[in-house]
C-alpha positions as CSV (number, residue, x, y, z in Angstrom):
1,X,-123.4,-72.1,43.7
2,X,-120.6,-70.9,42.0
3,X,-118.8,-72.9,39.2
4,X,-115.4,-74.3,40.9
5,X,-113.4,-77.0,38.9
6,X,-115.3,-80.4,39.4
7,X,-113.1,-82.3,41.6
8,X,-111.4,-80.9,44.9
9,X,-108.4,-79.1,44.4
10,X,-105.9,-76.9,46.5
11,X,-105.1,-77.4,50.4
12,X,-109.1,-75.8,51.4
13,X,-111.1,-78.4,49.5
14,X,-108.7,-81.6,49.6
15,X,-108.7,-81.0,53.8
16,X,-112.5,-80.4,53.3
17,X,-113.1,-83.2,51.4
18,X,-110.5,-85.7,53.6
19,X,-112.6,-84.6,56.9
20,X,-115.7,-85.1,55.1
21,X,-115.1,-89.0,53.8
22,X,-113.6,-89.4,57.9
23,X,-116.7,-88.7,59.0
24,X,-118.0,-91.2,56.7
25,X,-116.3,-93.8,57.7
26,X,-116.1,-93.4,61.4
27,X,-120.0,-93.1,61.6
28,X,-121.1,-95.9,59.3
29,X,-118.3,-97.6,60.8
30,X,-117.7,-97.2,64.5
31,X,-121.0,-95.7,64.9
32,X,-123.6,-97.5,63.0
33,X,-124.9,-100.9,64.2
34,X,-122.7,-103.7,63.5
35,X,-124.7,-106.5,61.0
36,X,-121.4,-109.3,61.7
37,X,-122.0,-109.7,65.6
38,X,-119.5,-112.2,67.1
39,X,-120.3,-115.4,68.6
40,X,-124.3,-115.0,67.1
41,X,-125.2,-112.0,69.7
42,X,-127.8,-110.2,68.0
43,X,-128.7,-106.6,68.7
44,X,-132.1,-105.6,69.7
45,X,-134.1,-103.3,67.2
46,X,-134.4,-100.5,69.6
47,X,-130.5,-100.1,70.4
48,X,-129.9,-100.4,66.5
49,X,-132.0,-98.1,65.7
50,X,-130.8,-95.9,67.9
51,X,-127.2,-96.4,66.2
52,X,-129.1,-95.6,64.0
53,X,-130.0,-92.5,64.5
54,X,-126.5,-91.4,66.5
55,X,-124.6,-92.1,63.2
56,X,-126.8,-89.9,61.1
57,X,-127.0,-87.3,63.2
58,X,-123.2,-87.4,63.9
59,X,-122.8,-87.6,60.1
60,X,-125.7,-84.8,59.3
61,X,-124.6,-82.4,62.0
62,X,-120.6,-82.3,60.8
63,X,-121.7,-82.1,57.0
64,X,-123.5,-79.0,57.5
65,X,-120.3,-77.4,60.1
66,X,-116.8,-78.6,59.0
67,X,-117.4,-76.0,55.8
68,X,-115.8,-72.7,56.9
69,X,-117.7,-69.8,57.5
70,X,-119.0,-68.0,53.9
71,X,-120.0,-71.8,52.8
72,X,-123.5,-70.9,50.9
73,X,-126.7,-73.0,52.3
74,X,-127.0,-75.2,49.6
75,X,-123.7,-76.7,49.8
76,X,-124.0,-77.0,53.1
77,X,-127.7,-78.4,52.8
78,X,-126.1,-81.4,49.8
79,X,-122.9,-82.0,52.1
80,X,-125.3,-83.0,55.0
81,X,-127.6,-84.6,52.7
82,X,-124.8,-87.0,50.8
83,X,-123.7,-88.1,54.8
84,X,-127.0,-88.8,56.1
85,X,-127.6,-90.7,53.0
86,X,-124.5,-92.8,52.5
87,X,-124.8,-93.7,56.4
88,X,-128.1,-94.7,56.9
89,X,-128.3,-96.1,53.1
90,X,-125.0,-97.9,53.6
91,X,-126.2,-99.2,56.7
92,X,-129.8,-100.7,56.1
93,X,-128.9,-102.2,53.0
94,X,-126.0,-104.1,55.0
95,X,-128.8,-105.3,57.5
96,X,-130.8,-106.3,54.6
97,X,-128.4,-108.5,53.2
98,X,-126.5,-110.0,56.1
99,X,-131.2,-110.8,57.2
100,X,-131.3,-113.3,53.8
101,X,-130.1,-116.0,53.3
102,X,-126.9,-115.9,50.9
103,X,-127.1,-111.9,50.8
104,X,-123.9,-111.5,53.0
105,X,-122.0,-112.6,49.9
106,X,-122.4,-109.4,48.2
107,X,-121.2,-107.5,51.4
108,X,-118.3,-106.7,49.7
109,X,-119.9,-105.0,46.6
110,X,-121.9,-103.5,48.6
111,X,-118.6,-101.6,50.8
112,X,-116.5,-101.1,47.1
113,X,-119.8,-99.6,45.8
114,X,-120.6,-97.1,48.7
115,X,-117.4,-95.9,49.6
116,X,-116.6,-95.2,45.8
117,X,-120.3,-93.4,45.6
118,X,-119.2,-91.6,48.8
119,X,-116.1,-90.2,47.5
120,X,-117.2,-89.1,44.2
121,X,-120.1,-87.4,45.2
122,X,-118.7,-85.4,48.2
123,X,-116.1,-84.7,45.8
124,X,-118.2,-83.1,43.1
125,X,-120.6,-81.0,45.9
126,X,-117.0,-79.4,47.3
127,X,-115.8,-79.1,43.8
128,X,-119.0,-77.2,42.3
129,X,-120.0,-75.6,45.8
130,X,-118.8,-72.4,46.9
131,X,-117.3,-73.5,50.3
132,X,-116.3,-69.9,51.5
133,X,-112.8,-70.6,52.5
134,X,-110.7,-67.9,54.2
135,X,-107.3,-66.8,54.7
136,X,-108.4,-67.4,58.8
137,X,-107.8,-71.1,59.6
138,X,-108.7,-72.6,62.9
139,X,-107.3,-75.4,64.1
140,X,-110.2,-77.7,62.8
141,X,-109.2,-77.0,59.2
142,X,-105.0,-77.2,60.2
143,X,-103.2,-79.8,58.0
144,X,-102.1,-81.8,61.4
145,X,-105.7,-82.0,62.6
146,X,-107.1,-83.7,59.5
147,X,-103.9,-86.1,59.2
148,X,-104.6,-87.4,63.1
149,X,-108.6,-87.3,61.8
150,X,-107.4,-89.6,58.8
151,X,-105.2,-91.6,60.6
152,X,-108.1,-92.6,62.9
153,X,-110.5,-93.1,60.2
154,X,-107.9,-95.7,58.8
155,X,-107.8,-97.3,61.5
156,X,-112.0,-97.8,61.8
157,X,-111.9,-98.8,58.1
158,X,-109.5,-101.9,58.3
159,X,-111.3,-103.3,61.2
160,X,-115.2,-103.2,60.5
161,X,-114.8,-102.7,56.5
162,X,-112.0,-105.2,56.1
163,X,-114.2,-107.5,58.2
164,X,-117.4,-106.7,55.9
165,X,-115.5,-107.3,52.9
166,X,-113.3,-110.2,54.0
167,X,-116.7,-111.8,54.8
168,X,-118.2,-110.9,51.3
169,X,-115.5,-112.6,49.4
170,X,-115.3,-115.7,51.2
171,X,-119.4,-116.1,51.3
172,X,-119.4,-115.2,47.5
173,X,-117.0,-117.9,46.9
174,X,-118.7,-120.6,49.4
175,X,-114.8,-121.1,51.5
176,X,-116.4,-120.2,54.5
177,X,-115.9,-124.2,55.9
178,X,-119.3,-125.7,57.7
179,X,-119.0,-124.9,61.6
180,X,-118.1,-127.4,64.1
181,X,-121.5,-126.9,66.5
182,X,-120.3,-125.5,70.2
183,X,-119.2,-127.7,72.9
184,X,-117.8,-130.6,69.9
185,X,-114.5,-130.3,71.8
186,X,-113.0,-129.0,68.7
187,X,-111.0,-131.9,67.6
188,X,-113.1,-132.7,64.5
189,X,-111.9,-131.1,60.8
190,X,-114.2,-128.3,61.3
191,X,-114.2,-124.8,62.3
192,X,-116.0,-123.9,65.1
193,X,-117.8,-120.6,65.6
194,X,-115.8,-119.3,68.7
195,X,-112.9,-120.6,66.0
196,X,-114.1,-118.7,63.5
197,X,-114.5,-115.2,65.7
198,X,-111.2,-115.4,66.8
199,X,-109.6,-115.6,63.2
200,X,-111.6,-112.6,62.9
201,X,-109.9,-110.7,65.3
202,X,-106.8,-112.4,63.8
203,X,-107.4,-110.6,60.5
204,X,-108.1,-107.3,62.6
205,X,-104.9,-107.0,63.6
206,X,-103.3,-108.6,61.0
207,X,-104.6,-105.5,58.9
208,X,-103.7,-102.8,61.7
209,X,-100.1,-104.0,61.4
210,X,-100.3,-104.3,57.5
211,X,-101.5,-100.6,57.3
212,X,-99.0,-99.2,60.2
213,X,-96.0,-100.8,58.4
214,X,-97.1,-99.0,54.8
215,X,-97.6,-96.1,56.8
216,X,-93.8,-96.3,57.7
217,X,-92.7,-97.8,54.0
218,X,-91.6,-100.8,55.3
219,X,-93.3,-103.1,52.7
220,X,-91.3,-106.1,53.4
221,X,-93.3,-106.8,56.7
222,X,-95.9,-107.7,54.8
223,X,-94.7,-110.5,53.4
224,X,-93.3,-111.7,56.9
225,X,-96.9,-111.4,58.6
226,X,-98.4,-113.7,55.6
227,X,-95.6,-115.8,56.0
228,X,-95.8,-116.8,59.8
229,X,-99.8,-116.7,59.7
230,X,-99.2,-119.2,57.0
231,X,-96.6,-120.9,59.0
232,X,-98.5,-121.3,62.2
233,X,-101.5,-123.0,60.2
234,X,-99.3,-125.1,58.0
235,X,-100.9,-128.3,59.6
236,X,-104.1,-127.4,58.8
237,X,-103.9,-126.8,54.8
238,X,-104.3,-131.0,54.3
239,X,-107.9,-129.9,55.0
240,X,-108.8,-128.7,51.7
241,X,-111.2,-126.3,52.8
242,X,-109.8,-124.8,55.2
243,X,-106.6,-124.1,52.4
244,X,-109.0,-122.2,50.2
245,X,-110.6,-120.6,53.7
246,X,-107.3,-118.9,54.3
247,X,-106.1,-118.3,51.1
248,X,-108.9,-116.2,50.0
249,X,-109.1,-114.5,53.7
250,X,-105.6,-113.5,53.6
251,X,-105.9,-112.5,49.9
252,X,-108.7,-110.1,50.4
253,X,-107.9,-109.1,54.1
254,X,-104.3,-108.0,52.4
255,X,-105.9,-106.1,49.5
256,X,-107.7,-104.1,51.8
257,X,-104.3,-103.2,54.1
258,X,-102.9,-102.2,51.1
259,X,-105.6,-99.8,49.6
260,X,-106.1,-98.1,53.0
261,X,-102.5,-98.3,53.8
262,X,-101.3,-96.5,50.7
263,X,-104.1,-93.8,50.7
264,X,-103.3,-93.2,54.5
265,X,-99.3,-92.8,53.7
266,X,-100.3,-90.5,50.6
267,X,-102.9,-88.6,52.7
268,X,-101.1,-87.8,56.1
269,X,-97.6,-86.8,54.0
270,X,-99.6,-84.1,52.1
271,X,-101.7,-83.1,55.0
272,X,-99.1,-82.8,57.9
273,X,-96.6,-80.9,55.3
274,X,-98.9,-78.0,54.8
275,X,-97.9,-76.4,58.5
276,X,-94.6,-77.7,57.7
């Protein structure tokens, strides 16, 4: 391997390096089995392990081609290797925890950790690697391709990662309110699951809004979106629960809008300007 500066640096290894932690997300996100199924649907072991086994090789096969032609072996060899592992890792430890009882509260240590390991470790194989670049671009390794492929991966993260670590932070801190069993009519103090799964997709959106008005600079909306989810639920904060329930939610699900948001705004600026 020949001895390039540690991190990523220049236009060849930052896009190599942004379409590397895509792929990450989109196949241990959109890919992989999901360990929050709505409503109590549980997936069978066969169809999750074949998720499974999609994800990895999705995440496996693009590790070992996104490096131009010229990449040596072994990069190519630890690039696949860091993918398959941070997937399927990533993937079965979430299933692990979310199996036990109390375990889903560190769901959101477990996202912070992996994605951090992912991005420091694909960084230092593309930094130290000898990744063969060329004066010969194709379009897979244009600026505009990997700002549409990180605009997409943004859009996986804030849904199924916000949702993992939304769910951490409130199980870690016990706010999660005791759920109102089905078919209770829903007019007691309590939650019910259906309830709980459409705040859920609330928070989904919430966070797709949250990220596309960063995206644009327009920080200000924001604070509007907090302000009429707060405003639409005002009735409901005499239940003290429920307060602290929505108050961390929208604490953490905002933290993680912002974190994506800002690295997407950075990311697709600097990418789509290279063609410019």
């Amino acid at each position: 391997m020949i001895a390039d500066p540690i991190w990523p640096e220049g236009p060849a290894e930052l896009v190599l390096w942004a379409q590397l932690i895509s792929v990450w997300i989109i196949a241990t996100y959109a890919i992989a089995p999901n360990s929050l199924p709505e409503r109590g649907r549980i997936e069978g072991a066969g169809r999750r392990i074949a998720k499974l086994g999609v994800a990895g090789a999705v995440a496996g096969g693009l590790g070992w081609l996104l490096p131009p032609a010229g990449t040596d072996a072994l990069t190519r060899v630890l690039l696949l290797a860091t993918l398959v592992v941070f997937v399927l890792g990533t993937a079965l430890m979430r299933q692990r925890l979310t199996g036990v009882r109390g375990g889903d509260g560190f769901l959101a240590e477990l996202e912070i950790g992996a994605n951090a390991g992912l991005l420091a470790v694909s960084a230092l194989v593309v930094g130290f690697g000898g990744t063969g670049w060329t004066d010969t671009d194709t379009i897979v390794r244009s600026g505009k391709v990997t700002a549409i492929v990180c605009v997409i991966a943004a859009v996986v993260a804030v849904f199924r990662c916000g949702t993992y670590v939304v769910r951490g932070v409130l199980n870690k801190t016990g706010a999660i309110p005791p759920r109102e069993p089905e078919g209770a009519g829903g007019s007691g103090p309590l939650p019910s699951t259906t309830e709980l799964s459409r705040g859920r997709s609330i928070g989904n959106l919430e966070r797709l809004l949250m990220i596309v008005a960063i995206g644009v600079g327009r920080y200000e909306v924001l604070g509007f979106l907090v302000a009429a989810k707060g405003l639409i639920r005002s009735r409901e904060f005499e239940n003290r629960a429920f307060a602290e329930y929505f108050i961390l939610g929208t604490l953490a699900s905002t933290t993680v809008a912002l974190v994506v948001g800002i690295a997407l705004r950075v990311s697709v600026r600097y990418f789509w300007g290279l063609e410019g």
